[in-house]
PyMOL Python script that loads the backbone (N, CA, C, O; Angstrom):
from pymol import cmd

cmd.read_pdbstr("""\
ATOM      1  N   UNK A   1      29.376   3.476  22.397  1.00  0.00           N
ATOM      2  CA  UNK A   1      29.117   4.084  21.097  1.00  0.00           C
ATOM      3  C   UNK A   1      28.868   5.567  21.325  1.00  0.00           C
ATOM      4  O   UNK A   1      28.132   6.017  22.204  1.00  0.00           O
ATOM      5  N   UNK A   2      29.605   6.327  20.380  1.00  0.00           N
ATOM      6  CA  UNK A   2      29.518   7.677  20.730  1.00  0.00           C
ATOM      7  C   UNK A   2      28.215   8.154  20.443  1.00  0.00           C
ATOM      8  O   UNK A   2      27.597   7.297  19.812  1.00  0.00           O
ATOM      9  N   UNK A   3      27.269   9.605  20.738  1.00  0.00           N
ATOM     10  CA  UNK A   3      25.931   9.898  20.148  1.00  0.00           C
ATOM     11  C   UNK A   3      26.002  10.193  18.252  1.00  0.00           C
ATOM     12  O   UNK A   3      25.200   9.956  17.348  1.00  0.00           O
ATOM     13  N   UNK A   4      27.269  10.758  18.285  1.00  0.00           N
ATOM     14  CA  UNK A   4      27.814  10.774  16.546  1.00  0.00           C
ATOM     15  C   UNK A   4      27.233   9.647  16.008  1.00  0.00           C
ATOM     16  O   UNK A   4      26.126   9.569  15.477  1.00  0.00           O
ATOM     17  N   UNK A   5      28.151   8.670  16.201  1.00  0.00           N
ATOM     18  CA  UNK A   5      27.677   7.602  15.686  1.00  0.00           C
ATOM     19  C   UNK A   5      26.708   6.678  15.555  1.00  0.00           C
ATOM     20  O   UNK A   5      26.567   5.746  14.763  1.00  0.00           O
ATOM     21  N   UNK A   6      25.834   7.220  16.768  1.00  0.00           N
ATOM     22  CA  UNK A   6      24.812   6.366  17.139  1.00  0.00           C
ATOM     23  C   UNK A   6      23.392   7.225  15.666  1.00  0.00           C
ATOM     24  O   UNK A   6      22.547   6.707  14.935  1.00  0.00           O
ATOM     25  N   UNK A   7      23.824   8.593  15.885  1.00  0.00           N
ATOM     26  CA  UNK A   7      22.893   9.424  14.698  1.00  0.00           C
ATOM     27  C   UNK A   7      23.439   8.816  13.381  1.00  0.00           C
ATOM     28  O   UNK A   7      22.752   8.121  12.633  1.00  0.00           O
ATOM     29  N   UNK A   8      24.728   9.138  13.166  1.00  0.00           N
ATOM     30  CA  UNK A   8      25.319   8.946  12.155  1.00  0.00           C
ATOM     31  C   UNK A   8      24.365   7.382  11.542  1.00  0.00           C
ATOM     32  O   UNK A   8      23.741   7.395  10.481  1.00  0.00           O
ATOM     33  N   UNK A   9      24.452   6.055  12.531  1.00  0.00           N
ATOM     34  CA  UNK A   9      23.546   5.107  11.688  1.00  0.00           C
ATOM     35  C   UNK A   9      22.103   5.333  12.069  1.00  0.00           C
ATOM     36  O   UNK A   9      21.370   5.035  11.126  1.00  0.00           O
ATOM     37  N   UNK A  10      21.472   5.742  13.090  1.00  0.00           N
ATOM     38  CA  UNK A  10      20.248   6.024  12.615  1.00  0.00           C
ATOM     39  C   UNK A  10      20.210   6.521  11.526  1.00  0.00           C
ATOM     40  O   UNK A  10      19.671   5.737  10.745  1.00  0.00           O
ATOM     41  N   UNK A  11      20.634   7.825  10.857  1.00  0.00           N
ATOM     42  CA  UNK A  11      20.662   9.026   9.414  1.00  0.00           C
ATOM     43  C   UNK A  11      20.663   7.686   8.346  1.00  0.00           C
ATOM     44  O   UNK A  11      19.794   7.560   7.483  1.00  0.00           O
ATOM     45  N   UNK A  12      21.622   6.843   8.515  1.00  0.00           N
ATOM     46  CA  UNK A  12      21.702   5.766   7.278  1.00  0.00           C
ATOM     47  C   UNK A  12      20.909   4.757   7.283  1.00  0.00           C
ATOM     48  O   UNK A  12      20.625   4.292   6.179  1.00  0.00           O
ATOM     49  N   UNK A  13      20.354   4.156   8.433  1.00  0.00           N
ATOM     50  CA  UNK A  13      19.236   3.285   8.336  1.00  0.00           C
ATOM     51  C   UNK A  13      17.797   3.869   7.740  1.00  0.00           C
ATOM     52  O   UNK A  13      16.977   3.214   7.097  1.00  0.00           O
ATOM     53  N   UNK A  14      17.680   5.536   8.191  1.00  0.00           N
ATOM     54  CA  UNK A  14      16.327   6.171   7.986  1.00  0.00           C
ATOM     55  C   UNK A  14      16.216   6.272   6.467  1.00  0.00           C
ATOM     56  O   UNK A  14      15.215   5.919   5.844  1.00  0.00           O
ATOM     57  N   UNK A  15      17.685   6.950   5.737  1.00  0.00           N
ATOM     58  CA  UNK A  15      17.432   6.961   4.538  1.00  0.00           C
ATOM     59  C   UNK A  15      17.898   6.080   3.501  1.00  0.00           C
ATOM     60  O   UNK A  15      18.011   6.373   2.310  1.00  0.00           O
ATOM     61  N   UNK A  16      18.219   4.732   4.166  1.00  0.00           N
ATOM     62  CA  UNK A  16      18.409   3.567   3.135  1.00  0.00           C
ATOM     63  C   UNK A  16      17.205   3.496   1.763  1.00  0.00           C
ATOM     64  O   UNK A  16      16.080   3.994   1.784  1.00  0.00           O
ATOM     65  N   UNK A  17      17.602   3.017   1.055  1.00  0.00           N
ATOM     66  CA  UNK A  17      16.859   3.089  -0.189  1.00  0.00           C
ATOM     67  C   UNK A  17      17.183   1.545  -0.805  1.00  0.00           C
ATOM     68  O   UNK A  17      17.105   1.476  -2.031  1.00  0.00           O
ATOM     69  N   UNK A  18      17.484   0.485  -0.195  1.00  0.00           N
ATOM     70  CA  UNK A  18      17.648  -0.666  -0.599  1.00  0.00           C
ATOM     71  C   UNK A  18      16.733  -1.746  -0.528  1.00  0.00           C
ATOM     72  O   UNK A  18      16.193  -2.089   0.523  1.00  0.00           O
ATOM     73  N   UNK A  19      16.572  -2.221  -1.491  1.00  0.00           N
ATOM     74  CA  UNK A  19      15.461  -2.629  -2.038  1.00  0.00           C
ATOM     75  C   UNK A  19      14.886  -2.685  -3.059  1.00  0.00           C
ATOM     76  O   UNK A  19      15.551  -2.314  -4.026  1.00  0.00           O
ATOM     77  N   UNK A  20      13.287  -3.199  -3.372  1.00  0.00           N
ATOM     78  CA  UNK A  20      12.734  -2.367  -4.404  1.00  0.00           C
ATOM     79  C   UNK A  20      11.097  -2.148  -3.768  1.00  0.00           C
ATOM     80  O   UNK A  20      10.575  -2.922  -2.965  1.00  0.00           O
ATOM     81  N   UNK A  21      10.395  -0.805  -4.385  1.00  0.00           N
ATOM     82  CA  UNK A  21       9.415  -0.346  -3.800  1.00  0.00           C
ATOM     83  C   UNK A  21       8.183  -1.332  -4.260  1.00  0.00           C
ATOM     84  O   UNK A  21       8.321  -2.480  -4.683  1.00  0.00           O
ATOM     85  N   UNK A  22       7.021  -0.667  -4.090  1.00  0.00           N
ATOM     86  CA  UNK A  22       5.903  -1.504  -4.651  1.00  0.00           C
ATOM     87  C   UNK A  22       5.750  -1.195  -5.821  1.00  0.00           C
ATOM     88  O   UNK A  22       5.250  -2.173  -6.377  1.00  0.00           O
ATOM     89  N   UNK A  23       5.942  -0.123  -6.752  1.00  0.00           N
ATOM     90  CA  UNK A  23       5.916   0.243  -8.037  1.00  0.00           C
ATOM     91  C   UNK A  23       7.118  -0.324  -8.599  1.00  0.00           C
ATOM     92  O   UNK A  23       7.025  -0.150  -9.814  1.00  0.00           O
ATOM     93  N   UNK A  24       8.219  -0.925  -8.324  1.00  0.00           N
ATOM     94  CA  UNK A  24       9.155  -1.369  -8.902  1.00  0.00           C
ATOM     95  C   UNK A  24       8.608  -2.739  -8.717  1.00  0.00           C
ATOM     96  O   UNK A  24       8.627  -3.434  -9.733  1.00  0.00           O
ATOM     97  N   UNK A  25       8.128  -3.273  -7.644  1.00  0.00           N
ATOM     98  CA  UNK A  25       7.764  -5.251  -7.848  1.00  0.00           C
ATOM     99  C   UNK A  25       6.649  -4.844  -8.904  1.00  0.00           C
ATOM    100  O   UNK A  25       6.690  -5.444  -9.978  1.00  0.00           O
ATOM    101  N   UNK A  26       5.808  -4.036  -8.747  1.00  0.00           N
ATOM    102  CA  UNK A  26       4.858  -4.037 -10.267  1.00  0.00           C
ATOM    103  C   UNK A  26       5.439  -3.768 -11.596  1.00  0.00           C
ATOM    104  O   UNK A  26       5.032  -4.229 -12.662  1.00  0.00           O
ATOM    105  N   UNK A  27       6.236  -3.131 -11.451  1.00  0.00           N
ATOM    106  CA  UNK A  27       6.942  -2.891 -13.183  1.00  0.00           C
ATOM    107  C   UNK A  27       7.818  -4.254 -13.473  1.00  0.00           C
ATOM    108  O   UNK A  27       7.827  -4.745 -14.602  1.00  0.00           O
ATOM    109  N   UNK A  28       8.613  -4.880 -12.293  1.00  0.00           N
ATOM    110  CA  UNK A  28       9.483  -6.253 -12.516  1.00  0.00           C
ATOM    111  C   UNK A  28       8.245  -7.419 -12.915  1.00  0.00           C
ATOM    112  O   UNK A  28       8.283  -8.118 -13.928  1.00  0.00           O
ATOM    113  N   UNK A  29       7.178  -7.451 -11.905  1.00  0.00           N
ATOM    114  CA  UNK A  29       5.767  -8.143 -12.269  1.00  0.00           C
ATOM    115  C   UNK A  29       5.583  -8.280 -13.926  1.00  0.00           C
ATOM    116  O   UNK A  29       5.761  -9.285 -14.614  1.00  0.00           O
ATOM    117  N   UNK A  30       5.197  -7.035 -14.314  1.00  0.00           N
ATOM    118  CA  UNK A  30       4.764  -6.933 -15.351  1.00  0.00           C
ATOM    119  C   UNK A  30       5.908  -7.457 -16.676  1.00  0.00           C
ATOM    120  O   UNK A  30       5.730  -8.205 -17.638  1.00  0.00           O
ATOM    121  N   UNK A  31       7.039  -6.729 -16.234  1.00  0.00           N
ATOM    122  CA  UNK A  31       7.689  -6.975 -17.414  1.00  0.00           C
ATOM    123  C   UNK A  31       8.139  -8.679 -17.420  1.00  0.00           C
ATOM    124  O   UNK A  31       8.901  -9.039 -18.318  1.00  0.00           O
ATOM    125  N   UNK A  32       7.681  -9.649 -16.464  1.00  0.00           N
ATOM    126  CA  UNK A  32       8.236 -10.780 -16.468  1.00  0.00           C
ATOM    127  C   UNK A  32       7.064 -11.479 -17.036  1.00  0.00           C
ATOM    128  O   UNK A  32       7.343 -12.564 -17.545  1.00  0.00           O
ATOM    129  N   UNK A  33       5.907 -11.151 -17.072  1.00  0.00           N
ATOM    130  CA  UNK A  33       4.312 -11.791 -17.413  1.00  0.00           C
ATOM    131  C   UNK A  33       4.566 -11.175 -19.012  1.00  0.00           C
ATOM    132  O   UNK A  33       4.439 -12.041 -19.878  1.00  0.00           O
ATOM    133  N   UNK A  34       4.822 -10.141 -19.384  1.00  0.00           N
ATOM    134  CA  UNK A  34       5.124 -10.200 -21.020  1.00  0.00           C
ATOM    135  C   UNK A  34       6.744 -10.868 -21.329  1.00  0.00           C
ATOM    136  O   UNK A  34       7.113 -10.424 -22.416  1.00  0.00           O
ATOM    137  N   UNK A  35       7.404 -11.437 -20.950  1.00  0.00           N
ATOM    138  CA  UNK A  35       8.401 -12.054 -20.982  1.00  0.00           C
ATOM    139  C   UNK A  35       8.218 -13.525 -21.319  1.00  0.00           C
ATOM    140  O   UNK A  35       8.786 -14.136 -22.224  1.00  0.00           O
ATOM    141  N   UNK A  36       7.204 -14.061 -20.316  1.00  0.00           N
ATOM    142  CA  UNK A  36       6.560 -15.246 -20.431  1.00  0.00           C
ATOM    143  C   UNK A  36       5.369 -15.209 -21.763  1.00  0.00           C
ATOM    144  O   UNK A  36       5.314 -16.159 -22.544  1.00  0.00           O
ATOM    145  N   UNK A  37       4.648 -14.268 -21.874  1.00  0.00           N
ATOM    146  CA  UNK A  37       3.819 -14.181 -22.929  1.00  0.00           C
ATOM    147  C   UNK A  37       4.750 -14.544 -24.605  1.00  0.00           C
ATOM    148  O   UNK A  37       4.520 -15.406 -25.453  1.00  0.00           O
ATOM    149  N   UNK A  38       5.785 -13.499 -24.547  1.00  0.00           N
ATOM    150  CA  UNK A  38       6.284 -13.488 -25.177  1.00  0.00           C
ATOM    151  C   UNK A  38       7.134 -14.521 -25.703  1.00  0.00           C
ATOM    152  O   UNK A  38       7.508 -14.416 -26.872  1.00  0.00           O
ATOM    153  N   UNK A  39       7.590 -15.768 -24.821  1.00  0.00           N
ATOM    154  CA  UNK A  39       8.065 -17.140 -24.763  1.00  0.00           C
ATOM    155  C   UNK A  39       6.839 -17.943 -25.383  1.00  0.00           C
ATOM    156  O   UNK A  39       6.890 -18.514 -26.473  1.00  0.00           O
ATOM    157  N   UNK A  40       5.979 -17.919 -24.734  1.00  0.00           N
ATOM    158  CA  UNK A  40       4.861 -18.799 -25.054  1.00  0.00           C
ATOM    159  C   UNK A  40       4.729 -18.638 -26.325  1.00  0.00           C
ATOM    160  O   UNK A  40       4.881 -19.608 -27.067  1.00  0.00           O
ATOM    161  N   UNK A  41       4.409 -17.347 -26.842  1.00  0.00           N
ATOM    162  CA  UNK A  41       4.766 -17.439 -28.437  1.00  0.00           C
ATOM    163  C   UNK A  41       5.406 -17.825 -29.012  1.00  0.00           C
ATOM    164  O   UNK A  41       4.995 -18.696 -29.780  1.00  0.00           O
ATOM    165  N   UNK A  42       6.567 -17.524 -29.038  1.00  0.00           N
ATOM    166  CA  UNK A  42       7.383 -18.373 -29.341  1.00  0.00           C
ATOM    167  C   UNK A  42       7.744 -19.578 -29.592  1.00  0.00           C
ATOM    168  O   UNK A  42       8.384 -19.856 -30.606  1.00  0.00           O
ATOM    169  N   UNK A  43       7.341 -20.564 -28.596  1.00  0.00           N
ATOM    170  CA  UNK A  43       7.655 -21.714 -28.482  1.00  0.00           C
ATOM    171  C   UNK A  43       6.551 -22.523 -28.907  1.00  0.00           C
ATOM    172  O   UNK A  43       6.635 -23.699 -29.261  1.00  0.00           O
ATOM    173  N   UNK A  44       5.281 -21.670 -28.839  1.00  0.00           N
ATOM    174  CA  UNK A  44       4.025 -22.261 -29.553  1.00  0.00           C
ATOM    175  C   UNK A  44       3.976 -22.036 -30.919  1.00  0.00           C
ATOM    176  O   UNK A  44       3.159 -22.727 -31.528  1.00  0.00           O
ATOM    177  N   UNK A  45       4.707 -21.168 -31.626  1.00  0.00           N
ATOM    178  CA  UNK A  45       4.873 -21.087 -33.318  1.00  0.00           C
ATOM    179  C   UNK A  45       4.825 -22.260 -34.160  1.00  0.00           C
ATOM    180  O   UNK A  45       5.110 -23.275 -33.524  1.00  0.00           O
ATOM    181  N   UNK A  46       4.608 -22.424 -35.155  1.00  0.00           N
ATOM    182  CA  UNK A  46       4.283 -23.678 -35.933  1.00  0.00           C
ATOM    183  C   UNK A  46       6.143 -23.865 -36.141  1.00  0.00           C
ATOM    184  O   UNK A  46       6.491 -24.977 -35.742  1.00  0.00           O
ATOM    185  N   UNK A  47       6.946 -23.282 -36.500  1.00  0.00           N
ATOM    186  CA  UNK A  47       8.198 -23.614 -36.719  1.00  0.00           C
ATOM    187  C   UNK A  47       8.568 -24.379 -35.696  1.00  0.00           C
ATOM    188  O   UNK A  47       8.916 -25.550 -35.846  1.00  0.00           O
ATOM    189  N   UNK A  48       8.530 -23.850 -34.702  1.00  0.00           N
ATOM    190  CA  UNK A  48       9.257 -24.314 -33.282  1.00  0.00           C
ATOM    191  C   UNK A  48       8.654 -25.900 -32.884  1.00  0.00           C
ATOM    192  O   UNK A  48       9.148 -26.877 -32.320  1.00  0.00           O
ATOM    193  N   UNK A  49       7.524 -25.639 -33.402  1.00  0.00           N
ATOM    194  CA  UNK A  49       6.478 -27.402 -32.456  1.00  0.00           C
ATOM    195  C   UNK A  49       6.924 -28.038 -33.762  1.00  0.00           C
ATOM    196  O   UNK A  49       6.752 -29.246 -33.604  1.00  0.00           O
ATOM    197  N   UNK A  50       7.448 -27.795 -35.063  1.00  0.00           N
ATOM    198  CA  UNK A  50       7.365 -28.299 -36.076  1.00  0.00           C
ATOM    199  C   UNK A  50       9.024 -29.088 -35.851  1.00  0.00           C
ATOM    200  O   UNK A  50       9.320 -30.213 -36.253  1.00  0.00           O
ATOM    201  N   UNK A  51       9.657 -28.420 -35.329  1.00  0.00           N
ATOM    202  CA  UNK A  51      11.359 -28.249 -35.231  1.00  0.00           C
ATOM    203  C   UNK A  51      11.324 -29.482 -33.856  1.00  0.00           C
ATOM    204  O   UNK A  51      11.644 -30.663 -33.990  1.00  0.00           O
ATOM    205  N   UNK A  52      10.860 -28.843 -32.589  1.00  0.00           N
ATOM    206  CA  UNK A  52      10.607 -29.986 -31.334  1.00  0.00           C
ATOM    207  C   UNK A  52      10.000 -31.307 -32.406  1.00  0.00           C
ATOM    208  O   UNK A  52      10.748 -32.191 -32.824  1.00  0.00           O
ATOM    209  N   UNK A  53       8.651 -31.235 -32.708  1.00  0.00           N
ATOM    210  CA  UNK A  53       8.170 -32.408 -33.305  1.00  0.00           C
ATOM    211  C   UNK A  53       9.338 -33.549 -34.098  1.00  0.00           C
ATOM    212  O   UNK A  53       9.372 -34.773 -33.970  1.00  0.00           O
ATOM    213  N   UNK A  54      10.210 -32.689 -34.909  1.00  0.00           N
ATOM    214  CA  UNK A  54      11.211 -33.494 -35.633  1.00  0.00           C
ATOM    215  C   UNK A  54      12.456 -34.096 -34.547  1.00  0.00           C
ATOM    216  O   UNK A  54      12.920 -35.187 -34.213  1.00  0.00           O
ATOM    217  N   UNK A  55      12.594 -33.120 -34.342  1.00  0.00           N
ATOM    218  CA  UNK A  55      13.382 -33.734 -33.089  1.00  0.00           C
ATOM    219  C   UNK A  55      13.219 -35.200 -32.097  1.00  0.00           C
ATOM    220  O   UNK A  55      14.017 -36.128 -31.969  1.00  0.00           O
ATOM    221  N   UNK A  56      12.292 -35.057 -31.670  1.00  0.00           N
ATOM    222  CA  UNK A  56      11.353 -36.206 -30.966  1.00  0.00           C
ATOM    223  C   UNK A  56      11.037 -37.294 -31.736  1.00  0.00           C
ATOM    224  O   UNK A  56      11.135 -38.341 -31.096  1.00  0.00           O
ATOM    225  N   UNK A  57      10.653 -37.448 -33.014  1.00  0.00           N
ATOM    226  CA  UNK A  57      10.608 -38.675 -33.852  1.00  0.00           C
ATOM    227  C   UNK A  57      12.106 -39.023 -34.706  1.00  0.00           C
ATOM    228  O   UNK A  57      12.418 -40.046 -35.316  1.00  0.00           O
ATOM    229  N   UNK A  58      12.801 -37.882 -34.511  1.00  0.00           N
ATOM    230  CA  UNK A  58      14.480 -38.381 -34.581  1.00  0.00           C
ATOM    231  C   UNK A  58      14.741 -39.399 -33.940  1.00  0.00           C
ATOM    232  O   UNK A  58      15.121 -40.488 -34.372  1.00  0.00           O
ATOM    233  N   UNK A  59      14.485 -38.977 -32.558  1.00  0.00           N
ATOM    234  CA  UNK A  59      15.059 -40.126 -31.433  1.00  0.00           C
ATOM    235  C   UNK A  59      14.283 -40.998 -31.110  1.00  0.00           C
ATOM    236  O   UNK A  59      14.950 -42.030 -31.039  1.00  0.00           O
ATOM    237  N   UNK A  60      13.060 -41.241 -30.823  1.00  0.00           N
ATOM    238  CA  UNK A  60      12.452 -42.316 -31.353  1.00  0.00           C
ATOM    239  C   UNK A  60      12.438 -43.338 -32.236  1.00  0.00           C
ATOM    240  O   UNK A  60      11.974 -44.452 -31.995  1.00  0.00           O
ATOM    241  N   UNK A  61      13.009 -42.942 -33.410  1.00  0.00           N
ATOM    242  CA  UNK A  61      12.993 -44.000 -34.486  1.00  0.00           C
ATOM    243  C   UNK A  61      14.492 -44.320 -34.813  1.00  0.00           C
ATOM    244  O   UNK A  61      14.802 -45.062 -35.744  1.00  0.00           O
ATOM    245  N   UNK A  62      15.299 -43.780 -34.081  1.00  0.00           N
ATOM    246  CA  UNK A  62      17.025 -43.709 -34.427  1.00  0.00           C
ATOM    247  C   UNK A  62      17.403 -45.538 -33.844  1.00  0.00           C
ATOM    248  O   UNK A  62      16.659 -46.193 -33.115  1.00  0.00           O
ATOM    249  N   UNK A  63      18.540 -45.940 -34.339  1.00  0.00           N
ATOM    250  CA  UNK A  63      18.674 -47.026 -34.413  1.00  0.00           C
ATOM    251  C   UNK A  63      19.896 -46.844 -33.371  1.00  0.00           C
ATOM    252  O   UNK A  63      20.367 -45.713 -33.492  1.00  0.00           O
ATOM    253  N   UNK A  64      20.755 -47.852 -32.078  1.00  0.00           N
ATOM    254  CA  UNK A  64      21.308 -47.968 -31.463  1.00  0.00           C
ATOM    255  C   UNK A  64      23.024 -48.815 -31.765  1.00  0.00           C
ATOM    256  O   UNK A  64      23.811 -48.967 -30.830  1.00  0.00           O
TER     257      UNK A  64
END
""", "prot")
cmd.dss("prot")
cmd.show_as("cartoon", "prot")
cmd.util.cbc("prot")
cmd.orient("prot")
């Protein structure tokens, strides 16, 4: 391996940027915990448990 090349990938290993930092797993963190918040609402709404609820005594009581 020539010394060129041998710098040449040190230079690209030193300034790789692949990945994500610790302020990026905290911003992905965060925005996935209001993601989930935001589901939970959702799915806890009186429409939705009202909509599941019907659903579920659909098939329960449906005839074969």
């Amino acid at each position: 391996m020539s010394t060129t090349t041998f710098r040449d990938r040190l230079a690209h290993l030193r300034d790789d940027d692949a990945g994500m930092s610790t302020a990026e797993y905290a911003i992905g963190t965060i925005a996935a915990a209001a993601f989930g918040a935001l589901l939970y609402t959702v799915v806890t709404g009186d429409s939705i448990v009202g909509a599941l609820t019907a659903i579920v005594q659909r098939a329960l009581t449906s005839t074969f």
